[in-house]
MDAnalysis code that builds the backbone (N, CA, C; Angstrom):
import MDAnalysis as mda
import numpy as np

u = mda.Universe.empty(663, n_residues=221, atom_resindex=np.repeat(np.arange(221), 3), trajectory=True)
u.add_TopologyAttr("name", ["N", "CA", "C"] * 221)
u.add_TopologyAttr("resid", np.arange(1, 222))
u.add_TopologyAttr("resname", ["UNK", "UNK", "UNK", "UNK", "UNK", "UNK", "UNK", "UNK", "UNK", "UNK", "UNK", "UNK", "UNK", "UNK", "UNK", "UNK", "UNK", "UNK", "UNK", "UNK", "UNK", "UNK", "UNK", "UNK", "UNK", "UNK", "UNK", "UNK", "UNK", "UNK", "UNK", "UNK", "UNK", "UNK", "UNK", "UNK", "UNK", "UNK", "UNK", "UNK", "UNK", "UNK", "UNK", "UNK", "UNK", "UNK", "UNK", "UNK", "UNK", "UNK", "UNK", "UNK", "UNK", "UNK", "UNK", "UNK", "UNK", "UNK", "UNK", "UNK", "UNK", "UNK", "UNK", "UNK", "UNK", "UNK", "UNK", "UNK", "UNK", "UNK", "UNK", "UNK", "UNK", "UNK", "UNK", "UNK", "UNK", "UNK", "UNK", "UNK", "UNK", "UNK", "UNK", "UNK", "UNK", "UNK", "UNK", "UNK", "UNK", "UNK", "UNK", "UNK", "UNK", "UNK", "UNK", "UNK", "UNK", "UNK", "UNK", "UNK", "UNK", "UNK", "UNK", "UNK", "UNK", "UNK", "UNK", "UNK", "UNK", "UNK", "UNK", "UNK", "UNK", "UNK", "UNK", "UNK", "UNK", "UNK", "UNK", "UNK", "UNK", "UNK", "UNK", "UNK", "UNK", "UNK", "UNK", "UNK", "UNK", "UNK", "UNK", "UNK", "UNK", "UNK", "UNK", "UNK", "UNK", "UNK", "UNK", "UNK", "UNK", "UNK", "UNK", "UNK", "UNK", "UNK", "UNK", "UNK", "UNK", "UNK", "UNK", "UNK", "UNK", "UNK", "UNK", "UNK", "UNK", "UNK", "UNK", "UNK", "UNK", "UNK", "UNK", "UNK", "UNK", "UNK", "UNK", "UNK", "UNK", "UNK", "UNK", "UNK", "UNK", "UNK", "UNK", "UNK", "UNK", "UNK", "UNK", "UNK", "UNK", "UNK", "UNK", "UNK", "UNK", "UNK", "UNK", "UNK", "UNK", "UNK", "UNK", "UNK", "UNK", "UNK", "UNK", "UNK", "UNK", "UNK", "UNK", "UNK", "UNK", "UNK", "UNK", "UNK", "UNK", "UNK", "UNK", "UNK", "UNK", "UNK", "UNK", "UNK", "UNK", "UNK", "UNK", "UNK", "UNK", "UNK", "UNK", "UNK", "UNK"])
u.atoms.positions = np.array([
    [128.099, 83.192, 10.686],
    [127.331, 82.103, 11.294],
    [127.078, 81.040, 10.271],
    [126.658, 79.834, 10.792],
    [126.219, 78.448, 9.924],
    [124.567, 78.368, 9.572],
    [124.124, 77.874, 8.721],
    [122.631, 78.022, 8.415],
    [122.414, 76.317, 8.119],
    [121.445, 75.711, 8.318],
    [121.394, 74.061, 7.604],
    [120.003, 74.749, 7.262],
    [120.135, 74.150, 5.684],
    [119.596, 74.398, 4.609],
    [119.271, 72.864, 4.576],
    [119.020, 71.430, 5.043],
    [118.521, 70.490, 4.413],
    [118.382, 69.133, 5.571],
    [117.697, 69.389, 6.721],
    [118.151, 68.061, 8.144],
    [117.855, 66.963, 7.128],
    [116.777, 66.488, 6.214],
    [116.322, 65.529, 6.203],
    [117.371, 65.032, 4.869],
    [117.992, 65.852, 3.958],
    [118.827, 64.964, 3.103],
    [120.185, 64.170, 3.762],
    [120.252, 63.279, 3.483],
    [121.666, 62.347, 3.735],
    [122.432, 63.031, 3.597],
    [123.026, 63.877, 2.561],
    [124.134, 64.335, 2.515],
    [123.801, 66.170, 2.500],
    [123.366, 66.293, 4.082],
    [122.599, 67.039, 4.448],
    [124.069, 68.351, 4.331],
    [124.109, 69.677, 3.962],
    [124.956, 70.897, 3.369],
    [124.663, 71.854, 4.717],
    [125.529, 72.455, 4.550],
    [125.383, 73.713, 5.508],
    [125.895, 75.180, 4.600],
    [125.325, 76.170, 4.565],
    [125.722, 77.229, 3.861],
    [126.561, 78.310, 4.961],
    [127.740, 78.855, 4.535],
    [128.250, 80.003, 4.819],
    [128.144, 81.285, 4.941],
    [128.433, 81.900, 5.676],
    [128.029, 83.413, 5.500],
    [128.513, 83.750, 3.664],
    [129.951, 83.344, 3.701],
    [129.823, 83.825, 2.360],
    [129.331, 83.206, 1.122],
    [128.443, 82.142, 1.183],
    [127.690, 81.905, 0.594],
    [128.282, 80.367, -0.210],
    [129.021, 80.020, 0.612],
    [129.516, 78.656, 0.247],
    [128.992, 77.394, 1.439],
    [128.895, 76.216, 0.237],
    [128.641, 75.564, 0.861],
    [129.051, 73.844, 1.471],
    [128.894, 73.472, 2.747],
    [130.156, 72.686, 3.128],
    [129.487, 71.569, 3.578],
    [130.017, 70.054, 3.913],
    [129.129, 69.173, 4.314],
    [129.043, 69.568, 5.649],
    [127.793, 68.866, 6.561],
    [127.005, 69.903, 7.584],
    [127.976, 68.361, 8.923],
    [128.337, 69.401, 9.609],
    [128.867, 68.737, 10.971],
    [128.544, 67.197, 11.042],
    [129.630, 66.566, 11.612],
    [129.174, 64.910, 11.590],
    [128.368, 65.153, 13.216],
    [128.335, 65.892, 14.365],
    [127.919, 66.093, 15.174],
    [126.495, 66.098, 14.792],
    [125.946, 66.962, 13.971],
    [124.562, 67.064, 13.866],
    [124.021, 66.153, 13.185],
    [124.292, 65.346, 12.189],
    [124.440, 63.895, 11.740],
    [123.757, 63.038, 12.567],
    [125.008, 62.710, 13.440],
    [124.866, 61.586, 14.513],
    [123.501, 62.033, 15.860],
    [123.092, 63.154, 15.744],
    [122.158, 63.623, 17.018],
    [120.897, 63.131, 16.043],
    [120.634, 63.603, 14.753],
    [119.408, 63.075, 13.960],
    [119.144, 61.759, 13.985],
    [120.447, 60.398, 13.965],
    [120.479, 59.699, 14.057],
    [120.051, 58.907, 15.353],
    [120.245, 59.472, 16.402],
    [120.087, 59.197, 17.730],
    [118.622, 59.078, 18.015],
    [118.225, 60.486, 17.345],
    [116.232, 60.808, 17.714],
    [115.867, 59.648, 16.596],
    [116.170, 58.920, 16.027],
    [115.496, 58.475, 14.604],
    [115.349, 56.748, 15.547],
    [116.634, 56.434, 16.087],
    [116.701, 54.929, 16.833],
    [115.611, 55.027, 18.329],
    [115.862, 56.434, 18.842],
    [115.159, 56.400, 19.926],
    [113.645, 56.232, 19.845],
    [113.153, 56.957, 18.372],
    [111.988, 56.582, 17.774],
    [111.754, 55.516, 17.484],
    [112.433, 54.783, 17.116],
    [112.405, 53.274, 16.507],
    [111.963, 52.398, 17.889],
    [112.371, 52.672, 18.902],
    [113.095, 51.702, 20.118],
    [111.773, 52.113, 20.660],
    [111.097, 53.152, 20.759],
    [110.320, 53.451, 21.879],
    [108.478, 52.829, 20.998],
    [108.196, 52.705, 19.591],
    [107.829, 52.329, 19.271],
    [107.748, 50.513, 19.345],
    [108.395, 50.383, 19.754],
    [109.014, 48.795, 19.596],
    [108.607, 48.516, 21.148],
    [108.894, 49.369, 22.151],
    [108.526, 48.803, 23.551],
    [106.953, 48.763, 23.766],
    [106.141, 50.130, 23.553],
    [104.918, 49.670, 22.920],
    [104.336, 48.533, 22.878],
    [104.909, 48.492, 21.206],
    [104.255, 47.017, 21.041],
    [104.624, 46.211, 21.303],
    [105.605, 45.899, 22.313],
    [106.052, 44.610, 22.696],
    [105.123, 44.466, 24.183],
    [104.892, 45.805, 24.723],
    [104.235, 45.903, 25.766],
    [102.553, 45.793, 25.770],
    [102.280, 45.915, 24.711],
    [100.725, 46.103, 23.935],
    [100.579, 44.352, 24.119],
    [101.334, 43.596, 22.734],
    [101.586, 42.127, 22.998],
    [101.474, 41.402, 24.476],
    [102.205, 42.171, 25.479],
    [102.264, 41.085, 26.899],
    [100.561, 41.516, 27.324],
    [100.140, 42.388, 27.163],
    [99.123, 43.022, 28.055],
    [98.099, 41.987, 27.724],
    [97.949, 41.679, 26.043],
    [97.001, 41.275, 25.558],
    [96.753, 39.446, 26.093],
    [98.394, 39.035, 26.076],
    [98.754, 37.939, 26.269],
    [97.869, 37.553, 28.094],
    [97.825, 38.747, 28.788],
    [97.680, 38.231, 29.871],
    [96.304, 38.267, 29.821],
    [95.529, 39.447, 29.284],
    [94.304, 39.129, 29.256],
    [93.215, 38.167, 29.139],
    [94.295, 37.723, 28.061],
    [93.418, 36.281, 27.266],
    [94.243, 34.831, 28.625],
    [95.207, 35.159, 29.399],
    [95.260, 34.111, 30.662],
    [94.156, 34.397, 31.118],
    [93.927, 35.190, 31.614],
    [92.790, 35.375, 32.692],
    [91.388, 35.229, 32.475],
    [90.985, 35.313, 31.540],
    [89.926, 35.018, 30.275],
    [89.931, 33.600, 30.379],
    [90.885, 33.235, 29.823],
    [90.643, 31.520, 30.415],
    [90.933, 30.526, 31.703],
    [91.721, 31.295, 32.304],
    [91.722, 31.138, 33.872],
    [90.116, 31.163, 34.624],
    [89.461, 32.085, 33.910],
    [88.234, 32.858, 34.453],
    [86.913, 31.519, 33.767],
    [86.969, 31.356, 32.208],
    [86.277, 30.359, 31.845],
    [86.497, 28.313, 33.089],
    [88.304, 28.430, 33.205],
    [88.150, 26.919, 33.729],
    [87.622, 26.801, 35.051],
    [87.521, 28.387, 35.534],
    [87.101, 28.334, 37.211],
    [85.337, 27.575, 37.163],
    [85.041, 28.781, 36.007],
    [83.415, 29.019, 35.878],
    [82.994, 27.029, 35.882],
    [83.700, 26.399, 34.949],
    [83.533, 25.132, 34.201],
    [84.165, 24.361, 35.783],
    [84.550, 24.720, 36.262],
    [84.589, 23.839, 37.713],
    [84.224, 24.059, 38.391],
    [83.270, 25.445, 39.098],
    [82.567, 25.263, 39.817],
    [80.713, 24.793, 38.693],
    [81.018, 24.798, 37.938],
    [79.739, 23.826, 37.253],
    [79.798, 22.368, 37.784],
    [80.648, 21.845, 37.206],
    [80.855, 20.797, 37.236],
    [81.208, 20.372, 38.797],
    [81.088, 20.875, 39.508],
    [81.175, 20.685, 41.381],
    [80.240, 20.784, 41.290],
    [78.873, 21.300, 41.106],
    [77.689, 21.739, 41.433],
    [77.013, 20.441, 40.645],
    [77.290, 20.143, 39.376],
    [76.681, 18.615, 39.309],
    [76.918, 17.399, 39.893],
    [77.842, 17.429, 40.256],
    [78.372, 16.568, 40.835],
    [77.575, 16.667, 42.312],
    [77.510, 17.429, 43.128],
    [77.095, 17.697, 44.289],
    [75.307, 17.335, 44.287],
    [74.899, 17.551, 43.111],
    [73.331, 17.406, 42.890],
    [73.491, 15.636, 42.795],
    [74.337, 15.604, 41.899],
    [73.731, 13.850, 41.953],
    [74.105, 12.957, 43.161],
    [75.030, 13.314, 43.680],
    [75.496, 13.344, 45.799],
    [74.001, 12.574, 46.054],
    [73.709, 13.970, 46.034],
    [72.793, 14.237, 47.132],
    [71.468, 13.449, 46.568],
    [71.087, 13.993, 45.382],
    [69.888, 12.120, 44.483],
    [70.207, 11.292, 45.182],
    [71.674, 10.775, 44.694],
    [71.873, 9.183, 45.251],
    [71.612, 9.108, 46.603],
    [71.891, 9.906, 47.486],
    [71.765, 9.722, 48.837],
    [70.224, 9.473, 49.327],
    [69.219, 10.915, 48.331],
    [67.525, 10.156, 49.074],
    [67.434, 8.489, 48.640],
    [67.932, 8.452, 47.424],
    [67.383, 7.289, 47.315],
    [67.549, 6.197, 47.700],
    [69.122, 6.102, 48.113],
    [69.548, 5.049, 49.397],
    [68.745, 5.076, 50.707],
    [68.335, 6.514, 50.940],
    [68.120, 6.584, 52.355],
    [66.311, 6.066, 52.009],
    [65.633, 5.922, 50.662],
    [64.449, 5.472, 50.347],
    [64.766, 3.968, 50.318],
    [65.672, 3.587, 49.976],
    [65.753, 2.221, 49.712],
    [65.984, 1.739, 51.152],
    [66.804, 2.034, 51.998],
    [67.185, 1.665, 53.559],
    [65.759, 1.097, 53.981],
    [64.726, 2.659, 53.843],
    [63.532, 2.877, 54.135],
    [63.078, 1.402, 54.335],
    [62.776, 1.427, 52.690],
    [61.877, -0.076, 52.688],
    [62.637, -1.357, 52.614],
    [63.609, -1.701, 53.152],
    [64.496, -2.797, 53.584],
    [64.602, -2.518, 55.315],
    [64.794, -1.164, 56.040],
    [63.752, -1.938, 57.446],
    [62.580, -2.334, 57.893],
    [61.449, -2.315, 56.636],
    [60.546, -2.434, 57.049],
    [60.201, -3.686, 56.888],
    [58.785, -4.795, 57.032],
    [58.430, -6.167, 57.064],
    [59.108, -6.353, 55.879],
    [59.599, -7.450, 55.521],
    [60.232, -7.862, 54.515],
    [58.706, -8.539, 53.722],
    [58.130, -9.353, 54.354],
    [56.873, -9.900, 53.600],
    [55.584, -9.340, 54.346],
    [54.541, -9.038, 53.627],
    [53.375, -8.491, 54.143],
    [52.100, -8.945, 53.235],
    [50.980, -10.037, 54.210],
    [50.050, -10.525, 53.552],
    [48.860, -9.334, 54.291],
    [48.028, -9.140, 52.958],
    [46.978, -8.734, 53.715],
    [45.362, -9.808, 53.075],
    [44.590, -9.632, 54.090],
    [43.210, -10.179, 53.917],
    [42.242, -9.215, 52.777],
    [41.261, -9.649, 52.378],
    [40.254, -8.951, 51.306],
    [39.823, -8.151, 51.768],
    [39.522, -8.525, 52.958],
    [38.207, -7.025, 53.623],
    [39.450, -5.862, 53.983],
    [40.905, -6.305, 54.209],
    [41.824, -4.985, 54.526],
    [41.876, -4.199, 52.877],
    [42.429, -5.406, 52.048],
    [41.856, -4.213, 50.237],
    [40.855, -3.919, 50.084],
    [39.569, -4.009, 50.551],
    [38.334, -3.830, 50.585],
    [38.463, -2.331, 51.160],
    [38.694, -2.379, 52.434],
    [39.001, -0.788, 53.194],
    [39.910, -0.526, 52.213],
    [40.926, -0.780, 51.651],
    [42.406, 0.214, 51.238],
    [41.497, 0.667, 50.385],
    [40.039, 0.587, 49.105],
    [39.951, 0.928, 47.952],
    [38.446, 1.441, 48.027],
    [38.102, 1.891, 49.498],
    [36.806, 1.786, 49.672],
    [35.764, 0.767, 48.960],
    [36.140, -0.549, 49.171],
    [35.613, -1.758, 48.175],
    [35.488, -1.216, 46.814],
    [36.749, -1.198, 46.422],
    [37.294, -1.045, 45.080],
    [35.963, -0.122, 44.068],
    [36.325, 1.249, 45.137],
    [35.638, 2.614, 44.198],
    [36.127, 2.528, 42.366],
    [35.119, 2.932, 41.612],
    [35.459, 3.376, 40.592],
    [36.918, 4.709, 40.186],
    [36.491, 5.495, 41.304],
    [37.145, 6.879, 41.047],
    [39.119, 6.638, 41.705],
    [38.875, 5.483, 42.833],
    [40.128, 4.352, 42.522],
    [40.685, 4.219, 41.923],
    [40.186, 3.558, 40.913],
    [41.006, 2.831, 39.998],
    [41.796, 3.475, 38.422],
    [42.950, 3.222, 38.454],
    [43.924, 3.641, 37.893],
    [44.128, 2.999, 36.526],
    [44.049, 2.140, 36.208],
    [44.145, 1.617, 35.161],
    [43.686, 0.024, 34.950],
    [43.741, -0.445, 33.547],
    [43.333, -1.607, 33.658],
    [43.802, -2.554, 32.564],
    [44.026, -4.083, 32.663],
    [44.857, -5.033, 31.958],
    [44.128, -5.936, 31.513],
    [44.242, -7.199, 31.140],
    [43.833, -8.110, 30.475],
    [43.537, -8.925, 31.453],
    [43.671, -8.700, 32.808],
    [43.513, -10.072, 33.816],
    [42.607, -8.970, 34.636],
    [42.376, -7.928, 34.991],
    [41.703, -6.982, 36.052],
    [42.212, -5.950, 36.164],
    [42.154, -5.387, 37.130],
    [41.594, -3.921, 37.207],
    [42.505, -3.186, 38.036],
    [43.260, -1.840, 38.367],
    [44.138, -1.568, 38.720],
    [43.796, -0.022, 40.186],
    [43.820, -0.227, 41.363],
    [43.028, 0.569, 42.086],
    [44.348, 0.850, 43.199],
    [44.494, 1.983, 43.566],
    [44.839, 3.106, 44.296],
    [44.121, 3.166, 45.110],
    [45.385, 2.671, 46.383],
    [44.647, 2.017, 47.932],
    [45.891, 2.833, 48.826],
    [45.496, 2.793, 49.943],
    [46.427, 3.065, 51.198],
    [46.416, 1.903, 52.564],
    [47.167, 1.756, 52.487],
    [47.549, 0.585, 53.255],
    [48.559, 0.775, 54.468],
    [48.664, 0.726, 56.051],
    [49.103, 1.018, 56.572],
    [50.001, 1.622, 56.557],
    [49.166, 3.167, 56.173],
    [50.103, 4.421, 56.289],
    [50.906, 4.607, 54.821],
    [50.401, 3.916, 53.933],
    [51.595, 3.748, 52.947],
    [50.493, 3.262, 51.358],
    [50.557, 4.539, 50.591],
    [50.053, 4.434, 48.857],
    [50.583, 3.233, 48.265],
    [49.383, 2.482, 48.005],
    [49.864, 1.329, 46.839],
    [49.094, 1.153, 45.940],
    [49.429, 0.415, 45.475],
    [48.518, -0.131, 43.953],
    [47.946, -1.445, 44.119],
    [46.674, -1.468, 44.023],
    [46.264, -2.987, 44.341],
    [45.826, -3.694, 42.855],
    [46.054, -4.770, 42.766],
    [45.702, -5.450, 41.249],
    [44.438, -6.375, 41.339],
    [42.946, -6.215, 41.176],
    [42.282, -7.066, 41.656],
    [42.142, -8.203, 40.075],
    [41.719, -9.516, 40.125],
    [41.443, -10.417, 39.371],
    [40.100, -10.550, 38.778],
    [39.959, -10.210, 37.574],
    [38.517, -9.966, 37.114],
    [38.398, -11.399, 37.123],
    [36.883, -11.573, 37.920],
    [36.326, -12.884, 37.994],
    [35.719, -13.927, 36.801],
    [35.454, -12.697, 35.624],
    [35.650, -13.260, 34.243],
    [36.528, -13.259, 33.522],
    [37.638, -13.449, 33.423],
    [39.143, -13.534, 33.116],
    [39.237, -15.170, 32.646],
    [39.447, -15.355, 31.515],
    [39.678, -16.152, 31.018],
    [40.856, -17.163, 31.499],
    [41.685, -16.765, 32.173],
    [43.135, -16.626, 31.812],
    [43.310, -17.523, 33.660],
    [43.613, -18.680, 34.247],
    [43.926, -18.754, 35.655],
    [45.305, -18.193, 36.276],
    [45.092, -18.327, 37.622],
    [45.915, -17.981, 38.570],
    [47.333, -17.626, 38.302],
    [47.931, -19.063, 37.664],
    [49.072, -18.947, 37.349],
    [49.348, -18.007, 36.107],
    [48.542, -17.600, 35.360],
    [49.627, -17.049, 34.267],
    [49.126, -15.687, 34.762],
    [47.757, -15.660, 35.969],
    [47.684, -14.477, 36.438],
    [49.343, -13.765, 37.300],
    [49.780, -14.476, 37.898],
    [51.000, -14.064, 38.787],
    [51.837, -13.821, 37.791],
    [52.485, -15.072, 37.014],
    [53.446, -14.546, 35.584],
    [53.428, -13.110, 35.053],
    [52.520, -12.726, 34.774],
    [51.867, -11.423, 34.134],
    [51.540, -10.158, 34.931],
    [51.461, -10.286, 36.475],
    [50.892, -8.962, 36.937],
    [52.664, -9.132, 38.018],
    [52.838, -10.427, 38.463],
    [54.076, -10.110, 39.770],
    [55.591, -9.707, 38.922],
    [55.772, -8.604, 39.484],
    [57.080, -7.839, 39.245],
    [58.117, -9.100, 39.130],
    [58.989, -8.750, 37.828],
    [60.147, -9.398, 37.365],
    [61.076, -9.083, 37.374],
    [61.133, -7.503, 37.643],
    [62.626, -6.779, 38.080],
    [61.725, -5.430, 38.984],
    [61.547, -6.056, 39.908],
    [61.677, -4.429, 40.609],
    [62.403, -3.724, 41.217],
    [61.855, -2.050, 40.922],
    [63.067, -1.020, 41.001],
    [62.709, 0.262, 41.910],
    [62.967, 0.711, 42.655],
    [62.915, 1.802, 43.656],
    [63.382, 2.999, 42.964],
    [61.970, 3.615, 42.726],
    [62.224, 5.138, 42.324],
    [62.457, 6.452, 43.208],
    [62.783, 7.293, 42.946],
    [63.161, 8.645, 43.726],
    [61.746, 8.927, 44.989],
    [61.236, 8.664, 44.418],
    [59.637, 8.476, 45.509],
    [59.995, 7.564, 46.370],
    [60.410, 7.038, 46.919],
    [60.730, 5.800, 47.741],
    [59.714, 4.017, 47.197],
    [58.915, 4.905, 45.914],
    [58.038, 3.454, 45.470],
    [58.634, 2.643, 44.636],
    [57.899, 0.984, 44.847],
    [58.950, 0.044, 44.055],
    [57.705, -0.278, 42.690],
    [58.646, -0.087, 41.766],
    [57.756, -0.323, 40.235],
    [58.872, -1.042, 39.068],
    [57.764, -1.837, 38.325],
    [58.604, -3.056, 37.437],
    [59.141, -2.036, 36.604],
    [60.558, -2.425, 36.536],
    [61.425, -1.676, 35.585],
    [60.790, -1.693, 34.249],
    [60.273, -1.845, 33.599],
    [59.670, -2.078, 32.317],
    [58.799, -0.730, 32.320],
    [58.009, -1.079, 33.284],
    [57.060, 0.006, 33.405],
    [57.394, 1.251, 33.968],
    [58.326, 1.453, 34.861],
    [58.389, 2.792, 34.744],
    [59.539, 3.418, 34.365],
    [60.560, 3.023, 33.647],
    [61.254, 3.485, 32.223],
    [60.202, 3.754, 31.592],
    [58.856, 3.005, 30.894],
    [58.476, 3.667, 30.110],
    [57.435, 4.830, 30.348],
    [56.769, 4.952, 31.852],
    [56.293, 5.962, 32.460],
    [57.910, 7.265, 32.264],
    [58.838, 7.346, 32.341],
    [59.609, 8.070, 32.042],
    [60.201, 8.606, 30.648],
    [59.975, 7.348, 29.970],
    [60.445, 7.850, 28.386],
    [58.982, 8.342, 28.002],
    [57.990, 8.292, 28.564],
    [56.613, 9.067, 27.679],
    [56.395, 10.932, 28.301],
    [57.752, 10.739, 28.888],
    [57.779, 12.265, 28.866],
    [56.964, 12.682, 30.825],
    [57.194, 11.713, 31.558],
    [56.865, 12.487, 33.115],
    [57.761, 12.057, 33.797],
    [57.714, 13.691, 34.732],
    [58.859, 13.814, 35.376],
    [58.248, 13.555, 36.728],
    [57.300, 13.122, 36.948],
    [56.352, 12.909, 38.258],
    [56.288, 11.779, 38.806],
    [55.663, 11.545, 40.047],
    [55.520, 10.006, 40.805],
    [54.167, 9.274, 40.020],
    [54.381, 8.209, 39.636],
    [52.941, 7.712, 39.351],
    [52.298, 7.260, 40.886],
    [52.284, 7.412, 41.711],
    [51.982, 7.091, 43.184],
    [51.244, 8.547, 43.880],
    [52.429, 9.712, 43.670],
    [51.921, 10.820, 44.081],
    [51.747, 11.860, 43.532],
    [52.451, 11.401, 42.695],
    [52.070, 13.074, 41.357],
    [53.089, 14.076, 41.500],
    [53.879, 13.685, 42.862],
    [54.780, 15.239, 43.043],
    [56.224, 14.539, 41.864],
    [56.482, 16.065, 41.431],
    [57.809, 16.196, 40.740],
    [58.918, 14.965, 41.436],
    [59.746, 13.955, 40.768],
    [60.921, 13.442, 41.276],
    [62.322, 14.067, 40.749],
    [62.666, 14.163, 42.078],
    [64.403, 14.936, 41.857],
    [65.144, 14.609, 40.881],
    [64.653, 12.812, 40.389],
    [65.513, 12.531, 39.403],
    [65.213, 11.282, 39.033],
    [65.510, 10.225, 37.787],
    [65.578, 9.693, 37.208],
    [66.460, 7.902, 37.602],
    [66.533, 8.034, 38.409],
    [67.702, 6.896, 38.334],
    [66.801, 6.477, 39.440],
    [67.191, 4.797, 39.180],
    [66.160, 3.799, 39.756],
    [67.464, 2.636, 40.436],
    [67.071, 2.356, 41.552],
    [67.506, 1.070, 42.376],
    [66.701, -0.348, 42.497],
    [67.702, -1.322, 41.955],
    [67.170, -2.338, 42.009],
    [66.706, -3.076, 43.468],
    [65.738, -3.457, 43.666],
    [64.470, -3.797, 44.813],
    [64.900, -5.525, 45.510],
    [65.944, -6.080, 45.736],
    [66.686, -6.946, 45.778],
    [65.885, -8.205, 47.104],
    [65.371, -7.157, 47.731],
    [64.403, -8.061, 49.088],
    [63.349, -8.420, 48.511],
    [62.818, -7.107, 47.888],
    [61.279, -7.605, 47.053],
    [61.279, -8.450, 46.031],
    [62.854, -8.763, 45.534],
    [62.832, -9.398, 44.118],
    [62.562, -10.927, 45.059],
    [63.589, -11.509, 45.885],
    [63.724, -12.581, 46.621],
    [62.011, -13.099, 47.203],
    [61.882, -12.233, 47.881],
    [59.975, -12.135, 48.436],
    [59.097, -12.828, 47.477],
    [59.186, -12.172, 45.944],
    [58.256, -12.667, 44.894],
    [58.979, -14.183, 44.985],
    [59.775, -14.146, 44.161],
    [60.306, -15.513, 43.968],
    [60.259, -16.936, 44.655],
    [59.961, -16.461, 46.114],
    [59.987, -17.090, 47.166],
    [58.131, -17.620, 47.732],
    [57.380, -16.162, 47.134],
    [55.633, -16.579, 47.489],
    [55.118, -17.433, 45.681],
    [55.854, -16.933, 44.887],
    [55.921, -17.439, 43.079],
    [56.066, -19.146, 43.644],
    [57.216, -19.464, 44.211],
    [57.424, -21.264, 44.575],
    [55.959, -21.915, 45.019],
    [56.363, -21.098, 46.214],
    [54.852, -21.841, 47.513],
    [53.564, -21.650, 46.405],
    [53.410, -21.579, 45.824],
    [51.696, -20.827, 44.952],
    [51.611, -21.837, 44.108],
    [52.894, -21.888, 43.307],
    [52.695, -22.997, 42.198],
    [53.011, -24.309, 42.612],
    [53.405, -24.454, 44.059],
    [53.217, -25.819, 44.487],
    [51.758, -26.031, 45.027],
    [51.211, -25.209, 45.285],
    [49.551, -25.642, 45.712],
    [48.968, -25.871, 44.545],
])
């Protein structure tokens, strides 16, 4: 019989019964050779297969991030929709209503319970600033301190709106002033106090015309 005395040397021997020894079959050679590539090959699919797996993971990973980042970005988009829309539908509001509206003393008299202390809201260099209701509808009344140095005309200059702007509340306030009611940090109505949805203001285009138009007639008397 044949004995192999050495698979792993190259020039792998086979011994004889009688004790000689011969190079070992090219048959058994070539079969070592075979398991050695098949090892090679099957290692190699592996990781070539390891590689795609990983490859797809990280698609879907970011497939999964651009979904997330678009339905965000639909959802802001859809919020500011819908802002812009109260506030058109606030602005509509007060563009069907009287375009000009005079009232008499004794009606601010009632709007402020004859101009209560607990009224009044703030106060300027020309008078006094009071929180009235007026047919059905919160306003701000500006009365003229009767010791006021200062007449009529530079009273209007100074208290009548120069750009007014329609806030998320449906109320109209001089852009000056309530940008800076907003940059001092409130997110609220100065009218009602409740939270506003948002920030962005419409310019007041009837009311701007209105002033401009009672501003003429005043300073011609």
């Amino acid at each position: 019989y044949q004995e192999v005395v050495d698979v792993d040397d190259p020039s792998a021997k086979m011994m004889t019964q009688g004790g000689e020894v011969e190079a070992a079959p090219r048959e058994v050679i070539e079969q070592f050779s075979i398991l050695d590539i098949n090892s090679f090959d099957r290692d190699c699919i592996i990781k070539d297969l390891e590689d795609k797996l990983k490859q797809k993971e990280e698609l879907i990973n970011s497939q999964r991030r651009e979904l997330e980042e678009s339905r965000q970005k639909q959802n802001d988009e859809q919020r500011k929709a819908d802002n812009l829309t109260r506030t058109v539908e606030a602005l509509e509001n007060i563009c069907r209503a009287p375009q000009y509206s005079q009232f008499s003393y004794v009606e601010l008299q009632q709007a402020t319970n004859d101009f209560e202390i607990f009224l009044k809201i703030g106060e300027g260099g020309y008078g006094s600033v009071y929180k009235g209701f007026l047919r059905h509808t919160t306003v701000a009344i500006k009365k003229l301190d009767s010791q006021s140095m200062q007449g009529l005309p530079e009273f209007y200059q100074e208290e009548v709106m120069k750009d007014p702007q329609v806030a998320a509340d449906g109320f109209t306030y001089e852009a000056e002033a309530i940008k800076g009611w907003f940059d001092g940090g409130h997110n609220t109505s100065p009218m009602t106090n409740l939270e506003l949805p948002h920030y962005e203001l419409l310019p007041n285009f009837t009311l701007r015309s209105v002033i401009q138009e009672w501003l003429q007639q005043h300073y011609r008397q």
